[in-house]
C-alpha positions in Angstrom: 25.2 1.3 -132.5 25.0 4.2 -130.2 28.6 4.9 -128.1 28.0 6.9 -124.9 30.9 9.2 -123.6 32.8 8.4 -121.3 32.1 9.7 -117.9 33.3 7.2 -115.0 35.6 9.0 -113.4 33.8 12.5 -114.1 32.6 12.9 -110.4 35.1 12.6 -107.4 35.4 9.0 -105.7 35.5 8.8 -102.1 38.3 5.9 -102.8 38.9 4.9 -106.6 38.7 1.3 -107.5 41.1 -0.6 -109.3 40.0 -0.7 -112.9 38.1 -3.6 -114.5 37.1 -4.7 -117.7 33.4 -4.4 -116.1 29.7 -3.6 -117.7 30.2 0.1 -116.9 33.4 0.6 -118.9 32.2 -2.3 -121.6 29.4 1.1 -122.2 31.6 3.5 -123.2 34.9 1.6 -124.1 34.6 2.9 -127.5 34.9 6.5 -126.6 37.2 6.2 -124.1 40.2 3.9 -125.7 39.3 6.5 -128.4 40.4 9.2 -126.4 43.2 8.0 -124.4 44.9 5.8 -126.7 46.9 8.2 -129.4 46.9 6.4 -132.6 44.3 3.8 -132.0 42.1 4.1 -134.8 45.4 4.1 -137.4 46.7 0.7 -135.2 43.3 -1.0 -135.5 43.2 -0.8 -139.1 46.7 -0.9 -140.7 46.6 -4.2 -138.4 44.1 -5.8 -141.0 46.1 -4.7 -143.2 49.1 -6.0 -141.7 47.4 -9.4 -141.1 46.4 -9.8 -145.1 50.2 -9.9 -145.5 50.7 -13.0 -142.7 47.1 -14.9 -143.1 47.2 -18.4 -144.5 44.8 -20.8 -145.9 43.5 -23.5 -143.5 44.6 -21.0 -140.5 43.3 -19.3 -137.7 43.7 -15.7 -137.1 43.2 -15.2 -133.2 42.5 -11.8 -131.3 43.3 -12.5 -128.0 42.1 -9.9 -125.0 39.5 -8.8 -128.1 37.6 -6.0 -126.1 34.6 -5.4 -128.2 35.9 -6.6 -131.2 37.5 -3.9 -133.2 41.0 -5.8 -134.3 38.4 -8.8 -135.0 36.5 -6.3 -137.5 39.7 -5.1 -139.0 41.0 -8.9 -139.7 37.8 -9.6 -141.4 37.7 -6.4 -143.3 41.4 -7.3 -145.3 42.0 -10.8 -144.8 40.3 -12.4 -148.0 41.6 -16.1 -147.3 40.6 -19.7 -148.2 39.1 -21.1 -145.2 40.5 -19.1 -142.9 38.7 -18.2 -139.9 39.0 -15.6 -136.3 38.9 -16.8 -133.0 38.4 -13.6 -130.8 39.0 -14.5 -126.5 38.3 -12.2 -123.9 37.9 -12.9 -120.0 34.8 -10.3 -119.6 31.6 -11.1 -119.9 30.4 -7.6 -120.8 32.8 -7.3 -123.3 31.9 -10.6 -125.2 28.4 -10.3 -124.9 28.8 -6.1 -126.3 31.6 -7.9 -128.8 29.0 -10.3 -130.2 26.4 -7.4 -131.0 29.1 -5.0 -132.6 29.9 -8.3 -135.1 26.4 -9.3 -135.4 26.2 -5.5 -136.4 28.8 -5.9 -139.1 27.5 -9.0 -140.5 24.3 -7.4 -141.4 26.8 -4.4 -143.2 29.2 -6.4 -145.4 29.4 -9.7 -147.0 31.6 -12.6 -147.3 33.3 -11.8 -144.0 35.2 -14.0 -142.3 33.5 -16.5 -140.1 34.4 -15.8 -136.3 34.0 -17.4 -133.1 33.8 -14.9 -129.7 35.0 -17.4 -126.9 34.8 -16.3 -122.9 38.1 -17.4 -121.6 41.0 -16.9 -120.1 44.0 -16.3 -123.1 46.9 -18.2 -120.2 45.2 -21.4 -120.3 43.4 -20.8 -123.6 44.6 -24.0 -126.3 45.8 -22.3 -129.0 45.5 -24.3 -133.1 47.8 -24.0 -135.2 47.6 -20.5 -136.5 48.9 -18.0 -139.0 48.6 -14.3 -137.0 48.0 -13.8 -133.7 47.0 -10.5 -132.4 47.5 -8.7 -128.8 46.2 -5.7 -128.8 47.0 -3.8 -125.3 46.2 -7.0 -123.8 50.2 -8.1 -122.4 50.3 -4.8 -120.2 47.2 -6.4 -118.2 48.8 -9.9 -117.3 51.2 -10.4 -114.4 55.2 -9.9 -116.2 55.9 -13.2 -114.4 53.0 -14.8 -116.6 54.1 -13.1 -120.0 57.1 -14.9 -121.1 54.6 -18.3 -120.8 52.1 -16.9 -122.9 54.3 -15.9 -125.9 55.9 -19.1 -125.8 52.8 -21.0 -126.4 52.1 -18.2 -129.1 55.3 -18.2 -130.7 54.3 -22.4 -130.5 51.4 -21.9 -132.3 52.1 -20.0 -134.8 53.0 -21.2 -138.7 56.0 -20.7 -140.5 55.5 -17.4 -141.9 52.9 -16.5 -139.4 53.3 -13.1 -137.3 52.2 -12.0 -133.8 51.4 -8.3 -133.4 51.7 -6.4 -130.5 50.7 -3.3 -129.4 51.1 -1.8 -126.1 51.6 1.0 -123.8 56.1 2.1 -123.5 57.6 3.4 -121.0 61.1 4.8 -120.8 64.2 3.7 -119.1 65.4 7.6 -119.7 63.7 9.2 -116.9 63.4 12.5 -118.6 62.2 10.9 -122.2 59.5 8.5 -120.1 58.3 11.9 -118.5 58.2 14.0 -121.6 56.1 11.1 -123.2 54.0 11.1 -120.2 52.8 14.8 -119.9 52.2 14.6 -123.5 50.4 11.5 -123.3 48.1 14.1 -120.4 48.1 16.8 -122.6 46.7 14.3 -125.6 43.7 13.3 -123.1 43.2 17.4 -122.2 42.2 17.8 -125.6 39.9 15.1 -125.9 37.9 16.6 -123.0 38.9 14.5 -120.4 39.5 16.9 -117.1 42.1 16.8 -114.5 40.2 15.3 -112.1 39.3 12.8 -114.7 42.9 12.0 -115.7 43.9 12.0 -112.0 41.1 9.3 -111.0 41.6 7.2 -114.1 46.0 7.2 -113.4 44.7 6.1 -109.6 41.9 3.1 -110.8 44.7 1.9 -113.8 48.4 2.2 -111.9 48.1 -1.5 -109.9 46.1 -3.2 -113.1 48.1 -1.9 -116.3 52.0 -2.3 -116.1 54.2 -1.2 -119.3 57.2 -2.5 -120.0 59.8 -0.7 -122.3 60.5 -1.5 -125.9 63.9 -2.9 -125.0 62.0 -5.2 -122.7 59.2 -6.7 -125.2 62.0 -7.7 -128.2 64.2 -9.6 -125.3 61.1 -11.7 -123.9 59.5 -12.2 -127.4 63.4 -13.0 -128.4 63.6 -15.6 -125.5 60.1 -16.4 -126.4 61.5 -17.7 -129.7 60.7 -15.0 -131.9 63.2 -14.8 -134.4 63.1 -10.8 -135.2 61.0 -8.4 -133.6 60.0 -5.2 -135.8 58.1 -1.7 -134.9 56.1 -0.8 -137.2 54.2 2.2 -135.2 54.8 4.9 -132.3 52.9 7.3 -131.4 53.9 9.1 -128.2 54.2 6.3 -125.6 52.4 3.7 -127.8 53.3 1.5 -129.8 52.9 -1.6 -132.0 55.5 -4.1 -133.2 55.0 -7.4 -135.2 56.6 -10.3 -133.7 58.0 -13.3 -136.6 58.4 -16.4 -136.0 
Protein backbone atom coordinates (compact mmCIF):
# COMPACT_ATOMS: atom_id res chain seq x y z
CA UNK A 1 0.00 0.00 0.00
CA UNK A 2 1.39 3.30 -1.14
CA UNK A 3 2.50 5.81 2.09
CA UNK A 4 2.63 9.46 1.09
CA UNK A 5 5.14 11.86 2.92
CA UNK A 6 4.31 13.77 5.17
CA UNK A 7 3.77 17.38 4.29
CA UNK A 8 0.98 19.06 6.65
CA UNK A 9 2.79 21.44 8.14
CA UNK A 10 5.18 22.09 5.07
CA UNK A 11 3.56 25.51 4.06
CA UNK A 12 3.15 28.35 6.74
CA UNK A 13 -0.43 28.53 8.59
CA UNK A 14 -2.05 31.68 9.05
CA UNK A 15 -2.98 30.12 12.72
CA UNK A 16 -2.07 26.31 13.30
CA UNK A 17 -4.78 24.06 14.49
CA UNK A 18 -4.63 21.86 17.30
CA UNK A 19 -3.72 18.46 16.09
CA UNK A 20 -6.27 15.66 15.30
CA UNK A 21 -6.20 12.21 14.56
CA UNK A 22 -8.07 13.46 11.17
CA UNK A 23 -8.26 11.96 7.35
CA UNK A 24 -5.29 14.20 6.41
CA UNK A 25 -2.84 12.90 8.95
CA UNK A 26 -4.58 9.21 8.83
CA UNK A 27 -2.68 9.73 4.90
CA UNK A 28 0.57 9.99 5.80
CA UNK A 29 0.71 8.67 9.48
CA UNK A 30 3.02 6.12 8.45
CA UNK A 31 5.77 8.42 7.37
CA UNK A 32 5.39 10.74 9.79
CA UNK A 33 5.35 8.60 13.31
CA UNK A 34 8.20 7.09 11.28
CA UNK A 35 10.03 10.14 11.33
CA UNK A 36 9.37 11.74 14.59
CA UNK A 37 9.14 8.89 16.75
CA UNK A 38 13.01 7.58 17.41
CA UNK A 39 12.80 3.96 17.92
CA UNK A 40 9.40 3.27 16.59
CA UNK A 41 9.95 0.57 14.23
CA UNK A 42 12.27 -1.44 16.94
CA UNK A 43 9.10 -0.72 19.68
CA UNK A 44 6.51 -2.00 17.27
CA UNK A 45 8.00 -5.21 16.78
CA UNK A 46 9.98 -6.42 19.90
CA UNK A 47 6.30 -5.59 21.27
CA UNK A 48 5.05 -8.86 19.44
CA UNK A 49 7.66 -10.22 20.66
CA UNK A 50 7.08 -9.17 24.01
CA UNK A 51 3.40 -10.14 23.86
CA UNK A 52 4.27 -14.01 22.76
CA UNK A 53 5.88 -14.03 26.26
CA UNK A 54 2.39 -12.70 28.21
CA UNK A 55 -0.47 -14.14 25.56
CA UNK A 56 -2.72 -16.85 26.94
CA UNK A 57 -5.06 -19.28 25.61
CA UNK A 58 -8.79 -18.31 25.63
CA UNK A 59 -7.51 -14.46 26.00
CA UNK A 60 -7.78 -11.33 24.29
CA UNK A 61 -4.85 -9.31 23.29
CA UNK A 62 -6.25 -5.57 23.02
CA UNK A 63 -4.48 -2.54 21.16
CA UNK A 64 -6.07 0.18 22.47
CA UNK A 65 -5.58 3.94 20.60
CA UNK A 66 -4.51 1.29 17.54
CA UNK A 67 -3.69 4.08 14.85
CA UNK A 68 -3.53 2.14 11.64
CA UNK A 69 -2.84 -1.01 13.09
CA UNK A 70 0.82 -1.57 13.36
CA UNK A 71 1.10 -3.08 17.15
CA UNK A 72 -2.16 -5.11 15.90
CA UNK A 73 0.20 -6.57 12.94
CA UNK A 74 3.13 -7.17 15.31
CA UNK A 75 0.70 -9.25 17.92
CA UNK A 76 -0.45 -11.36 15.12
CA UNK A 77 2.95 -11.78 13.65
CA UNK A 78 4.47 -13.61 17.14
CA UNK A 79 1.63 -14.51 19.16
CA UNK A 80 0.93 -18.24 17.97
CA UNK A 81 -1.95 -19.00 20.65
CA UNK A 82 -4.91 -21.32 21.07
CA UNK A 83 -7.89 -19.25 20.57
CA UNK A 84 -6.57 -16.29 21.21
CA UNK A 85 -7.76 -13.30 19.48
CA UNK A 86 -6.95 -8.96 19.08
CA UNK A 87 -9.31 -6.43 19.72
CA UNK A 88 -7.81 -3.22 18.16
CA UNK A 89 -10.03 0.42 19.47
CA UNK A 90 -9.44 3.67 18.14
CA UNK A 91 -11.82 6.88 18.33
CA UNK A 92 -11.02 7.96 14.51
CA UNK A 93 -12.83 7.11 11.91
CA UNK A 94 -10.01 7.64 9.34
CA UNK A 95 -7.84 5.67 11.25
CA UNK A 96 -10.13 2.53 11.55
CA UNK A 97 -11.37 2.60 8.17
CA UNK A 98 -7.24 3.04 6.81
CA UNK A 99 -6.58 0.27 9.82
CA UNK A 100 -9.01 -2.23 8.34
CA UNK A 101 -7.32 -1.96 4.67
CA UNK A 102 -3.62 -2.21 6.12
CA UNK A 103 -5.04 -5.75 7.89
CA UNK A 104 -7.14 -6.74 5.13
CA UNK A 105 -3.64 -6.14 3.30
CA UNK A 106 -1.91 -8.54 5.66
CA UNK A 107 -4.41 -11.19 5.57
CA UNK A 108 -3.91 -11.63 1.94
CA UNK A 109 0.22 -11.86 2.85
CA UNK A 110 0.39 -14.47 5.72
CA UNK A 111 -1.53 -17.25 7.04
CA UNK A 112 -3.02 -18.48 10.12
CA UNK A 113 -3.01 -15.02 11.69
CA UNK A 114 -4.68 -14.14 14.46
CA UNK A 115 -8.39 -13.28 14.09
CA UNK A 116 -8.98 -9.43 14.92
CA UNK A 117 -11.70 -7.22 15.43
CA UNK A 118 -11.14 -3.14 14.64
CA UNK A 119 -13.83 -1.46 16.93
CA UNK A 120 -14.65 2.57 16.63
CA UNK A 121 -14.75 3.65 20.21
CA UNK A 122 -13.76 5.46 22.73
CA UNK A 123 -10.90 3.25 24.99
CA UNK A 124 -12.47 5.42 28.67
CA UNK A 125 -15.78 3.81 28.33
CA UNK A 126 -14.64 0.92 26.20
CA UNK A 127 -15.72 -2.72 28.33
CA UNK A 128 -12.72 -4.43 28.50
CA UNK A 129 -12.88 -8.97 28.70
CA UNK A 130 -10.84 -10.56 30.48
CA UNK A 131 -7.54 -10.37 28.85
CA UNK A 132 -3.99 -11.57 28.80
CA UNK A 133 -1.84 -8.21 27.25
CA UNK A 134 -3.02 -5.08 26.80
CA UNK A 135 -1.21 -2.62 24.65
CA UNK A 136 -0.90 1.42 24.75
CA UNK A 137 1.01 2.48 22.34
CA UNK A 138 1.51 6.49 22.57
CA UNK A 139 -2.05 6.55 23.31
CA UNK A 140 -1.95 7.67 27.48
CA UNK A 141 -0.11 11.08 26.45
CA UNK A 142 -3.43 11.95 24.46
CA UNK A 143 -6.11 11.49 27.33
CA UNK A 144 -6.67 14.13 29.98
CA UNK A 145 -3.96 13.14 33.27
CA UNK A 146 -7.12 13.44 35.41
CA UNK A 147 -8.72 10.51 33.20
CA UNK A 148 -5.50 8.29 33.22
CA UNK A 149 -5.32 6.78 36.59
CA UNK A 150 -9.23 5.44 35.68
CA UNK A 151 -8.32 3.88 32.66
CA UNK A 152 -5.39 1.78 34.00
CA UNK A 153 -7.37 0.74 36.78
CA UNK A 154 -9.95 -0.88 34.62
CA UNK A 155 -6.84 -2.23 32.63
CA UNK A 156 -4.92 -3.45 35.40
CA UNK A 157 -8.83 -5.03 36.23
CA UNK A 158 -8.87 -6.72 33.25
CA UNK A 159 -5.98 -8.21 32.88
CA UNK A 160 -5.13 -12.13 33.92
CA UNK A 161 -2.76 -13.28 36.23
CA UNK A 162 0.36 -13.35 34.31
CA UNK A 163 -1.00 -10.90 31.87
CA UNK A 164 1.12 -7.59 31.07
CA UNK A 165 0.19 -4.11 29.88
CA UNK A 166 2.81 -2.32 27.73
CA UNK A 167 3.26 1.16 27.47
CA UNK A 168 5.00 3.32 25.51
CA UNK A 169 5.12 6.99 25.53
CA UNK A 170 6.71 10.26 25.07
CA UNK A 171 9.18 11.32 28.72
CA UNK A 172 9.89 14.28 29.78
CA UNK A 173 12.34 15.30 32.53
CA UNK A 174 11.94 16.75 35.93
CA UNK A 175 15.91 17.87 35.35
CA UNK A 176 15.48 20.92 33.44
CA UNK A 177 18.75 20.61 31.69
CA UNK A 178 18.37 16.60 30.92
CA UNK A 179 14.52 17.34 29.62
CA UNK A 180 16.18 20.03 27.34
CA UNK A 181 19.11 18.08 26.10
CA UNK A 182 16.55 15.22 25.19
CA UNK A 183 14.47 17.76 23.57
CA UNK A 184 16.93 19.42 21.05
CA UNK A 185 17.96 16.02 20.23
CA UNK A 186 14.66 14.74 19.85
CA UNK A 187 14.67 18.29 16.94
CA UNK A 188 17.85 17.41 15.66
CA UNK A 189 16.42 13.44 15.11
CA UNK A 190 13.45 15.07 12.97
CA UNK A 191 16.27 17.54 11.02
CA UNK A 192 17.51 14.45 9.63
CA UNK A 193 14.55 12.89 8.60
CA UNK A 194 13.78 16.03 6.40
CA UNK A 195 11.44 17.60 8.32
CA UNK A 196 12.31 21.62 8.22
CA UNK A 197 12.19 24.24 10.91
CA UNK A 198 9.23 25.58 9.92
CA UNK A 199 7.85 22.16 9.87
CA UNK A 200 9.04 21.30 13.36
CA UNK A 201 7.99 24.67 14.68
CA UNK A 202 4.22 24.24 13.25
CA UNK A 203 3.90 20.62 14.25
CA UNK A 204 5.42 21.66 18.32
CA UNK A 205 2.43 24.61 17.86
CA UNK A 206 -0.62 22.04 16.47
CA UNK A 207 0.63 19.05 19.26
CA UNK A 208 1.60 21.26 22.66
CA UNK A 209 -2.34 21.54 24.01
CA UNK A 210 -3.30 17.80 22.59
CA UNK A 211 -0.16 15.54 23.63
CA UNK A 212 1.04 15.94 27.34
CA UNK A 213 4.08 13.71 28.69
CA UNK A 214 4.47 12.80 31.91
CA UNK A 215 7.93 11.66 33.37
CA UNK A 216 8.98 8.07 34.01
CA UNK A 217 8.79 8.61 37.77
CA UNK A 218 5.19 9.67 37.07
CA UNK A 219 3.88 6.56 34.94
CA UNK A 220 5.37 3.66 37.57
CA UNK A 221 3.50 5.73 40.60
CA UNK A 222 -0.02 5.84 38.71
CA UNK A 223 0.34 2.33 37.24
CA UNK A 224 1.62 1.49 41.02
CA UNK A 225 -1.58 3.06 42.44
CA UNK A 226 -3.31 1.60 39.51
CA UNK A 227 -2.49 -1.79 40.99
CA UNK A 228 0.32 -2.82 39.07
CA UNK A 229 2.45 -4.75 41.05
CA UNK A 230 6.05 -3.92 39.24
CA UNK A 231 6.62 -1.60 36.56
CA UNK A 232 9.70 -2.44 34.12
CA UNK A 233 11.48 -0.35 31.14
CA UNK A 234 12.34 -2.34 28.71
CA UNK A 235 13.34 0.54 25.97
CA UNK A 236 14.59 4.33 25.69
CA UNK A 237 15.47 5.95 23.04
CA UNK A 238 16.01 9.64 23.56
CA UNK A 239 12.81 10.94 25.16
CA UNK A 240 10.81 7.77 24.32
CA UNK A 241 10.16 5.08 25.88
CA UNK A 242 8.37 1.86 26.55
CA UNK A 243 7.82 -0.05 29.81
CA UNK A 244 5.66 -3.28 30.53
CA UNK A 245 3.29 -2.94 33.28
CA UNK A 246 2.55 -6.64 35.49
CA UNK A 247 -0.10 -7.32 37.13
Amino acid sequence: MRQPPDRLFAHPLAQVPDFVFNEDVARVFPDMIKRSVPGYPTIVENIGVLAGRFAQPHSVLYDLGASLGAVTQALRRHVQIEDCRVIAVDNSSAMVERCREYLHAQDAMFQELLPVEVVEADILAFPLQPSSLVTLNFTLQFIRPEQRPALLERIRQALLPGGALILSEKLRFADGRQDELLSDLHVAFKRANGYSELEIAQKRSAIEKVMLPDSLEQHRERLLAAGFSQVVPWFQCLNFASMIALP
